[in-house]
C-alpha positions in Angstrom: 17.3 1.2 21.5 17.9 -1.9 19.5 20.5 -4.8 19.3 23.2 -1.7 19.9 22.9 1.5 21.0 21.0 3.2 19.2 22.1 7.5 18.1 18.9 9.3 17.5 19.5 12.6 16.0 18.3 15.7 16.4 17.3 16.8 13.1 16.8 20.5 14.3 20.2 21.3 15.2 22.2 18.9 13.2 24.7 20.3 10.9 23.9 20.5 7.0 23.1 17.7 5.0 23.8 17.6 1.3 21.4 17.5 -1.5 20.2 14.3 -2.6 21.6 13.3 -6.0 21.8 10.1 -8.0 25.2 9.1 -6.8 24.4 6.8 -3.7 26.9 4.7 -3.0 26.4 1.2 -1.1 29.0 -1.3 0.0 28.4 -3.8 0.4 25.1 -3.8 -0.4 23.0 -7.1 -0.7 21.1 -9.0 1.5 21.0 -7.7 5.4 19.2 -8.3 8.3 18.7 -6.1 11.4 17.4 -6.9 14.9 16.1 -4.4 17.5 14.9 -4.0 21.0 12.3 -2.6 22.4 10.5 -0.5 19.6 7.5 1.7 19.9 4.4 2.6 18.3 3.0 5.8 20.2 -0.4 7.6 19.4 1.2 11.2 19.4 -2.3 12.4 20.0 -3.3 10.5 23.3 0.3 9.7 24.0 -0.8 6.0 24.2 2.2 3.7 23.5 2.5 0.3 22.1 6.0 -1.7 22.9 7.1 -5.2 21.8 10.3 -6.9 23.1 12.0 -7.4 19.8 11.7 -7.0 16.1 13.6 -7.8 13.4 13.7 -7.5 9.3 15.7 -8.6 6.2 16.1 -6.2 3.4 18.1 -6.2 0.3 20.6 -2.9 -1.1 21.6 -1.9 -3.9 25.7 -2.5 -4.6 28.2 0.0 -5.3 27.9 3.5 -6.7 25.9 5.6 -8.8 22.5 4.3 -7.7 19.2 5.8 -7.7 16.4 6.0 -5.3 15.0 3.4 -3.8 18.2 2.3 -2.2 17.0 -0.4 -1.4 13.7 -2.7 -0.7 12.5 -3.9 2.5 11.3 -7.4 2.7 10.3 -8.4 5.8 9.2 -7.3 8.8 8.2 -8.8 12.5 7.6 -7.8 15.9 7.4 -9.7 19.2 5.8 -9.8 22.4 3.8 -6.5 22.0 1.9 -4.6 25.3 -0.1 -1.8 25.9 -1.5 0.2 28.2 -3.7 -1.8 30.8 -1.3 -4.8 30.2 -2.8 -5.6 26.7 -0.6 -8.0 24.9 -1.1 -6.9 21.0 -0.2 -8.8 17.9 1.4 -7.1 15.3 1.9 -7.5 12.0 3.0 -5.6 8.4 1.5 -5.9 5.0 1.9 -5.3 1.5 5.8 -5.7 1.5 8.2 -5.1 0.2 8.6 -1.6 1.3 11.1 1.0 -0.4 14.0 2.3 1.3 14.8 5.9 -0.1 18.0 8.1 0.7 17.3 11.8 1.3 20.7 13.6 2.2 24.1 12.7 3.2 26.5 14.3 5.7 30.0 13.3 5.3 31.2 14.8 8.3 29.4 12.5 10.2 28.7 9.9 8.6 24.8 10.2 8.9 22.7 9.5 5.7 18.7 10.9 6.2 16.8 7.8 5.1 12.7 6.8 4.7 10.8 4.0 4.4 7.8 4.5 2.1 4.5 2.0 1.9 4.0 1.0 5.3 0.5 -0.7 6.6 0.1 -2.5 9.4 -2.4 -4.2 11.8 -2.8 -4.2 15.7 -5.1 -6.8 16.9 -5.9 -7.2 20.9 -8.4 -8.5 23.3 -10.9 -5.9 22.9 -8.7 -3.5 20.1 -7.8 -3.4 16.7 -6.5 -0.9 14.6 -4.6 -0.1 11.2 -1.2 1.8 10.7 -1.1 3.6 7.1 -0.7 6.6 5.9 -2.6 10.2 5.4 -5.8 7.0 4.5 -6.7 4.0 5.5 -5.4 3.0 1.5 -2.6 5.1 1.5 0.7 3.2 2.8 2.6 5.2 5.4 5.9 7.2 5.4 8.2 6.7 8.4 11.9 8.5 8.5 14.9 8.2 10.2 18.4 7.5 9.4 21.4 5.4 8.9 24.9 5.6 10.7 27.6 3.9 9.0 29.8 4.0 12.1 27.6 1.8 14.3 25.3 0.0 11.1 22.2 1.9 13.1 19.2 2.2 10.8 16.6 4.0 12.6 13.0 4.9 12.4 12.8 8.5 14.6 11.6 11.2 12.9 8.6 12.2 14.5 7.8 14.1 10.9 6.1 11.1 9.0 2.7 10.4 7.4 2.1 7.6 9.7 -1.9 7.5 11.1 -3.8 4.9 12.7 -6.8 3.7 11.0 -10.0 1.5 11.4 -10.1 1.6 15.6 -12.5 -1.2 17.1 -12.7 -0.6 20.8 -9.5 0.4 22.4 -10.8 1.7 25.7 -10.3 5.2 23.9 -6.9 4.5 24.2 -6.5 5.5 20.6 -9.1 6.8 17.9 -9.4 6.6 13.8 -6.9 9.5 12.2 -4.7 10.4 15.2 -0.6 10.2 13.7 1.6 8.2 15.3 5.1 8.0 15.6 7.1 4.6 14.9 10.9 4.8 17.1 12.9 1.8 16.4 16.8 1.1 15.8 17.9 -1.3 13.9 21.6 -3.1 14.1 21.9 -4.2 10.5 24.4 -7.0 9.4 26.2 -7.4 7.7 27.3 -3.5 8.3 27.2 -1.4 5.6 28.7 1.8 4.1 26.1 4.4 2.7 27.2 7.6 0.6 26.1 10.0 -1.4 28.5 12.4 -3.7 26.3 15.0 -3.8 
């Protein structure tokens, strides 16, 4: 999934990931964008899935080492041509950016940095459905984890252990109700490509 193939990873079985420490290290940090394909929103309780053709985001890092959590800040965020079950087309769009990007672990062997993005809200609208995306509220922003590969410049959203709810349902053919988690899966190539480390 996304603008390149996107590695999801198996948290479960993946080998050890070092402690998190301030001593990230970003090159060359900045201003990037990423673009993605096909991303989903699914209500892991009804199993109802939302998918838009396209999103994309700019962001900007921190540069070089010794830097401290948030990594890095999130600015923007879109999505196109969104459908649903039934044929629905949705609209979808984030609020109350910017967003933090926090590092969690590191595995040098592979390359693979645990990340999270922290603050999230967001509103589908629909003929006949709306709905928020937080967190654990309606008020509370939502947490939504993944990773980053410096080999492919893959920042994902996969990690179906998140804080991520939807909120405030109006109609929805019971497709999805107020409080049910949902899971956000989305891989983003970032450019320019960039190399994320931590010491630790």
């Amino acid at each position: 999934m996304g603008a390149a193939t996107v590695a999801l990873v198996n948290f479960g079985i993946a080998p050890a990931f070092a402690t998190t420490a301030n001593a990230w290290t970003i090159t060359p940090g900045g201003a990037v964008t990423g673009s993605a394909s096909n991303p989903t929103l699914k209500d892991t309780k009804t199993g109802t899935v939302l998918t838009c053709t396209i999103s994309t985001t700019a962001a900007t890092l921190k540069k070089g080492s010794g830097q401290t959590n948030p990594i890095g800040s999130i600015k923007s965020i879109a999505f196109k041509t969104c459908t649903g079950p039934l044929g629905l087309s949705f609209t979808v769009k984030v609020s109350k950016l910017p967003y933090k990007l926090k590092g969690l672990s590191y595995n040098a062997s592979t390359g693979v940095s645990k990340v999270t993005i922290t603050g999230v809200f967001a509103t589908i609208s629909g003929s006949g459905c709306t709905a928020k995306v937080a967190g654990t509220s309606a008020t509370t922003g939502g947490q939504a984890s993944g990773t980053y590969t410096n080999s492919t410049g893959i920042l994902t959203s996969s990690d179906p252990v998140n804080t991520l709810h939807i909120w405030n349902v109006s109609g929805c053919f019971g497709l999805i109700a107020s409080g049910d988690p949902a899971e956000f899966t989305v891989g983003y190539a970032i450019g320019p490509k960039q190399t994320i480390t931590n010491s630790a």
